[in-house]
C-alpha positions as CSV (number, residue, x, y, z in Angstrom):
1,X,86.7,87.0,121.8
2,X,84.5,84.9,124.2
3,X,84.0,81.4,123.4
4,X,80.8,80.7,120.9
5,X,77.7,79.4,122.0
6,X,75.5,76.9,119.7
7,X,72.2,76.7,119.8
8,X,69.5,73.9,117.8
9,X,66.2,75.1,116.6
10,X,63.4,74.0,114.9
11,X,61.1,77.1,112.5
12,X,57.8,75.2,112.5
13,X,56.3,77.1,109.2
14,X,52.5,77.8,108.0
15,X,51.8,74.3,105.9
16,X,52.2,73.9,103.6
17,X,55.6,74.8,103.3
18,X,58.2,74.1,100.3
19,X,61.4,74.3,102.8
20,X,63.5,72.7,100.1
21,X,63.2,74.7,97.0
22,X,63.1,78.2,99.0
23,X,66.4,76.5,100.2
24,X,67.9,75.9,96.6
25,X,66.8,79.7,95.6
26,X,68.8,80.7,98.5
27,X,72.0,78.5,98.4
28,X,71.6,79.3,94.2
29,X,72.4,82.8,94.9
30,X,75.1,82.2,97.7
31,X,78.2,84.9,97.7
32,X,81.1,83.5,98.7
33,X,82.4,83.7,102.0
34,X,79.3,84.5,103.3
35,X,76.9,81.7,102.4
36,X,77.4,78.0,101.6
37,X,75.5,75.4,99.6
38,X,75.8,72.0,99.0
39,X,72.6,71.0,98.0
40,X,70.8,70.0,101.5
41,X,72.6,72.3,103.9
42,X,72.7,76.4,104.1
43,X,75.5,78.0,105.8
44,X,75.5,82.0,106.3
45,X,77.2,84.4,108.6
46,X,75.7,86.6,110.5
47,X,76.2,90.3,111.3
48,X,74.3,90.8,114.8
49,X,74.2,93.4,117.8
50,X,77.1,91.5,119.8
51,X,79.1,90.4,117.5
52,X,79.1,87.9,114.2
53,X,77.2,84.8,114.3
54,X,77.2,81.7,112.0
55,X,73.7,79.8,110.9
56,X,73.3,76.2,109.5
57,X,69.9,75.8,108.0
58,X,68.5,72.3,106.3
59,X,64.9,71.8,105.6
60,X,62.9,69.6,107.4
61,X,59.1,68.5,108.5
62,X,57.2,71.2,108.7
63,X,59.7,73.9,108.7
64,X,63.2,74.7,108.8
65,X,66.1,73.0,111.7
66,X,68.6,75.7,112.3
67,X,71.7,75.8,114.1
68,X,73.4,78.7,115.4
69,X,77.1,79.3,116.6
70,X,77.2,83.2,118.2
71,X,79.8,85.8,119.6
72,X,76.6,86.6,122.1
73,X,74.3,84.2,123.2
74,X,71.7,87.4,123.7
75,X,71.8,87.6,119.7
76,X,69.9,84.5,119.4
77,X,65.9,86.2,119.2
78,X,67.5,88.5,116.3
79,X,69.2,85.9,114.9
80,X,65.9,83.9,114.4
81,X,63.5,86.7,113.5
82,X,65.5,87.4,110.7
83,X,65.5,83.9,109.4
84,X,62.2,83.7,109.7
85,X,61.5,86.6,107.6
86,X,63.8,85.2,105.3
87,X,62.7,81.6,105.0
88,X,59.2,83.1,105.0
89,X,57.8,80.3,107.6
90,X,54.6,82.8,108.5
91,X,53.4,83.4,105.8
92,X,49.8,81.3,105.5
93,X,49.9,80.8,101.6
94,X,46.4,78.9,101.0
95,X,44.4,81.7,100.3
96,X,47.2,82.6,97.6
97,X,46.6,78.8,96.1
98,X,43.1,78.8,95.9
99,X,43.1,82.0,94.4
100,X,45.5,81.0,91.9
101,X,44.4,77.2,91.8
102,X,41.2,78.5,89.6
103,X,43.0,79.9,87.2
104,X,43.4,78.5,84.0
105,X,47.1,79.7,83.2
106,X,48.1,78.9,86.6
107,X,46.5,76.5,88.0
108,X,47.9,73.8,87.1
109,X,51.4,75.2,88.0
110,X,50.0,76.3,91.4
111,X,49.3,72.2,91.9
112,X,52.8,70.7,91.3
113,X,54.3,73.4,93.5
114,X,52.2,73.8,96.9
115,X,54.0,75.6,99.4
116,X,56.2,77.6,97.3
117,X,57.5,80.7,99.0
118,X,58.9,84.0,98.5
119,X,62.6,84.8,99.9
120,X,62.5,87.5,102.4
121,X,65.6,89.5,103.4
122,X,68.5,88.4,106.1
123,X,69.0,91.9,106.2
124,X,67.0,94.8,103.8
125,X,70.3,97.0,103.3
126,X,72.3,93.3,102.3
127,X,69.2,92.8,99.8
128,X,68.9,95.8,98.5
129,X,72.9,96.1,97.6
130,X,72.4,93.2,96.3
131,X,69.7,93.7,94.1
132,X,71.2,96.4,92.6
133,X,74.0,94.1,91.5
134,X,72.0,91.7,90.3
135,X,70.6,94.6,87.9
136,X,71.0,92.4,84.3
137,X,73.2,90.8,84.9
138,X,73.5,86.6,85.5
139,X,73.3,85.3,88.3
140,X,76.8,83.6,88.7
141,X,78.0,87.3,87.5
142,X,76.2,88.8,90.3
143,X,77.6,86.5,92.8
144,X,81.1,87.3,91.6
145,X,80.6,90.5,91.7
146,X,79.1,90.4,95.4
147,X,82.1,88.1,96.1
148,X,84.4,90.9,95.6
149,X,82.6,93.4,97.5
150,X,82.4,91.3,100.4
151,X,86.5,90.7,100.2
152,X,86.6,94.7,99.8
153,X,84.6,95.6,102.6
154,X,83.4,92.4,104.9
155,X,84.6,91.9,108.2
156,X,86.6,88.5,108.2
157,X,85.0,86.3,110.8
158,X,87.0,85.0,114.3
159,X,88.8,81.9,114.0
160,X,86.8,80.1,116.3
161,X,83.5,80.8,114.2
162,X,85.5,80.8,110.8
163,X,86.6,76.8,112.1
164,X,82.3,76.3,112.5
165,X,81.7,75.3,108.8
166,X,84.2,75.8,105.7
167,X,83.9,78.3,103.3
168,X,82.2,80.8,105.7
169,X,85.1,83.4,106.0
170,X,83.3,87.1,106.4
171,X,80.4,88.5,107.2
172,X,78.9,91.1,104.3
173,X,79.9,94.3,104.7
174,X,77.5,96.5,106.6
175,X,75.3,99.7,104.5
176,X,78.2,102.6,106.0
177,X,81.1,100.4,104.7
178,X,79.6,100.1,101.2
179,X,78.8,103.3,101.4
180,X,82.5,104.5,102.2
181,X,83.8,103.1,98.7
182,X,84.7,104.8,95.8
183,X,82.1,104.3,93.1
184,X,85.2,104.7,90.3
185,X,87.5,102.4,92.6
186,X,88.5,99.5,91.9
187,X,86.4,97.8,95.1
188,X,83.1,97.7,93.1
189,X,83.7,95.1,90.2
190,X,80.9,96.8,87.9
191,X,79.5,99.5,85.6
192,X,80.4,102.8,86.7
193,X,76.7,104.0,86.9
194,X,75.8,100.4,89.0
195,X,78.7,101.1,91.3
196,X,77.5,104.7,92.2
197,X,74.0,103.4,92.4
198,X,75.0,100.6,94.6
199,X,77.1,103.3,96.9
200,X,74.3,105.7,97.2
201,X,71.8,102.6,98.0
202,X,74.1,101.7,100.8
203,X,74.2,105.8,102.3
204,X,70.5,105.6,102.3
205,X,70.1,102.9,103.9
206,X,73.0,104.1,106.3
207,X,71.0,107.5,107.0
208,X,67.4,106.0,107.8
209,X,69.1,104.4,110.6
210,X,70.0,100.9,108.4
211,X,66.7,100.3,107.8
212,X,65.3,100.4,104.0
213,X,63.8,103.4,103.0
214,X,60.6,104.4,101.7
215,X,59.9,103.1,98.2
216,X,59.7,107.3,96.9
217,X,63.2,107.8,98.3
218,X,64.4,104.7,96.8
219,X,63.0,105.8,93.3
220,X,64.9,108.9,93.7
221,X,68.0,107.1,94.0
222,X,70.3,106.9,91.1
223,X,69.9,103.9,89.0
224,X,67.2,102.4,91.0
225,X,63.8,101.9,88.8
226,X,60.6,100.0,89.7
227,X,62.0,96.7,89.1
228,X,64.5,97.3,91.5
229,X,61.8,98.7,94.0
230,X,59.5,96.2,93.7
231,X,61.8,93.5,94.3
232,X,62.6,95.0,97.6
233,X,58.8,95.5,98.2
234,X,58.7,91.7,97.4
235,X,61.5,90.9,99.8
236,X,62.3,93.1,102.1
237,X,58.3,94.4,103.1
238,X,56.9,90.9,102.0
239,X,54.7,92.5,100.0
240,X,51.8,90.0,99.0
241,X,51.1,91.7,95.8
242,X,54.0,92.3,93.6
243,X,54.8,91.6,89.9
244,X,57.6,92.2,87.9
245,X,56.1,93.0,84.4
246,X,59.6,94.3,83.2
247,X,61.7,90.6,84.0
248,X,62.9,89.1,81.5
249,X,62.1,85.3,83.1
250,X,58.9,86.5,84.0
251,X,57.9,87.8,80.5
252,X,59.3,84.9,79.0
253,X,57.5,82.6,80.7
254,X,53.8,84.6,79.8
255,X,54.8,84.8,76.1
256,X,55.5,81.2,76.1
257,X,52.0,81.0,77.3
258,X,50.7,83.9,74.5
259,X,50.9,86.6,76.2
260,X,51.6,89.8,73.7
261,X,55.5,90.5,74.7
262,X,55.1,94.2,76.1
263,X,55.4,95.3,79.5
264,X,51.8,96.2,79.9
265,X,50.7,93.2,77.9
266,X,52.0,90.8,80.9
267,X,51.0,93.2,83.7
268,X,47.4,92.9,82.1
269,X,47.6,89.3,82.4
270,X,48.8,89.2,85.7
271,X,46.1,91.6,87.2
272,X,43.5,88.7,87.1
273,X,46.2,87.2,90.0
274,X,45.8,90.1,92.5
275,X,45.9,89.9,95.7
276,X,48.3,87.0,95.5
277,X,51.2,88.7,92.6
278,X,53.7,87.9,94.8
279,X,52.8,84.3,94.7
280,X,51.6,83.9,91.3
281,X,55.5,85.3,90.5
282,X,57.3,82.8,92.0
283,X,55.3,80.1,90.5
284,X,56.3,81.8,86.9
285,X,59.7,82.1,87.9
286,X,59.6,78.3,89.2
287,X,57.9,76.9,86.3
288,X,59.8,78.9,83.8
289,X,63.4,77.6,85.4
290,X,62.2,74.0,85.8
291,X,62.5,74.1,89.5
């Protein structure tokens, strides 16, 4: 393997911008061996065109520093547009605020958080696979459970990168590798139905060229519902206008504020937030977990 290149970078994001608790969502969720947290810093390999890659990624003014370690020093542009998709440093969010800022539910909320953003997708097969694990389930469970498909199917990383940060051992396993397991194996640490959900989420991706498919095809996929779709038209297509009327932290957190607790009771209230769902969501979810 040819010697790895590092690279320093600053993502200068749309203000304002909320680099540290889009950080602590991130490094909450972290699987291990492939992503580190310890509070300030994010560690994460990297599955690129030329080879595996390693980022390091702390907030700071006005954005994001990042610093990359790579097989191929070509990788670096792909290697950077995904992390700006998934630190979501584009998106212009004041329109969202104002929007929200007037309402009475939310506005206050809106104020203590300015800058909050959505998590986008490293890579949409990753999130989708992922997603599907996370299907009610906690979220230390779901990183176990990740855990073990990553040491089941990842691609441990070179010594010279592995030696880059501690902890980052393997990069996650790519959609036709997931795919390849056996749903009743002992690889997928899950319900029988999630496993064979997860394993035909992974072909699909796999056969549209591992890119995510359309949200139809999706629905037709076993086990996957419209929460599971809309959290990937939330992530992965940075969809400004998504609610999730069916989670549980999200229905929680509009009962506690008197909202009837039915399904169509909280996507009633949430209509009044459109175009800005997506926002109004995380604010719910933030304000409901005391971040």
């Amino acid at each position: 393997m040819p010697r790895p290149t590092t690279s320093r970078h600053h993502l200068a994001a749309q203000p304002p911008y909320d680099g540290p608790r889009l950080l602590a969502f991130v490094g909450a969720h972290a699987v291990p061996g492939v992503e580190v947290w310890d509070g300030v810093r994010w560690g994460r390999t990297l599955r690129l065109p030329g080879g595996p890659g390693v980022a390091q990624v702390e907030a700071a003014p006005g954005g994001v520093d990042v610093e990359l370690t790579l097989t191929d020093p070509a990788d670096e542009e792909p290697a950077l547009r995904r992390l700006r998709h998934l630190l979501d440093v584009d998106r212009d969010v004041r329109p969202a605020e104002r929007h929200l800022g007037a309402d009475p539910l939310l506005g206050p909320v809106v104020a203590r958080r300015p800058g909050l953003r959505a998590p986008g997708s490293l890579d949409d097969g990753e999130t989708l696979v992922r997603i599907v694990i996370g299907q009610q389930v906690s979220l230390g469970g779901a990183r176990t459970v990740a855990g073990r498909l990553v040491a089941a199917a990842g691609t441990p990383l070179p010594a010279a990168l592995a030696a880059v940060h501690p902890g980052l051992t393997t990069t996650f396993p790519a959609p036709a590798a997931v795919a390849a397991l056996d749903p009743a194996g002992g690889d997928l640490a899950m319900p029988r139905a999630r496993a064979r959900a997860v394993v035909a989420c992974a072909a699909a991706v796999r056969d549209h060229g591992d890119r995510l498919p359309d949200r139809a095809t999706l629905l037709a996929l076993p086990g996957v519902g419209p929460w599971t779709a809309d959290s990937c038209d939330l992530r992965c297509r940075a969809d400004p206008d998504v609610f999730l009327p069916t989670d549980l932290a999200a229905r929680r957190a509009l009962v506690a504020a008197g909202v009837v607790d039915t399904p169509a009771a909280v996507a009633a209230a949430a209509a009044a937030w459109a175009p800005h769902r997506s926002t109004a969501l995380l604010h719910v979810w933030a304000e409901y977990l005391g971040l």
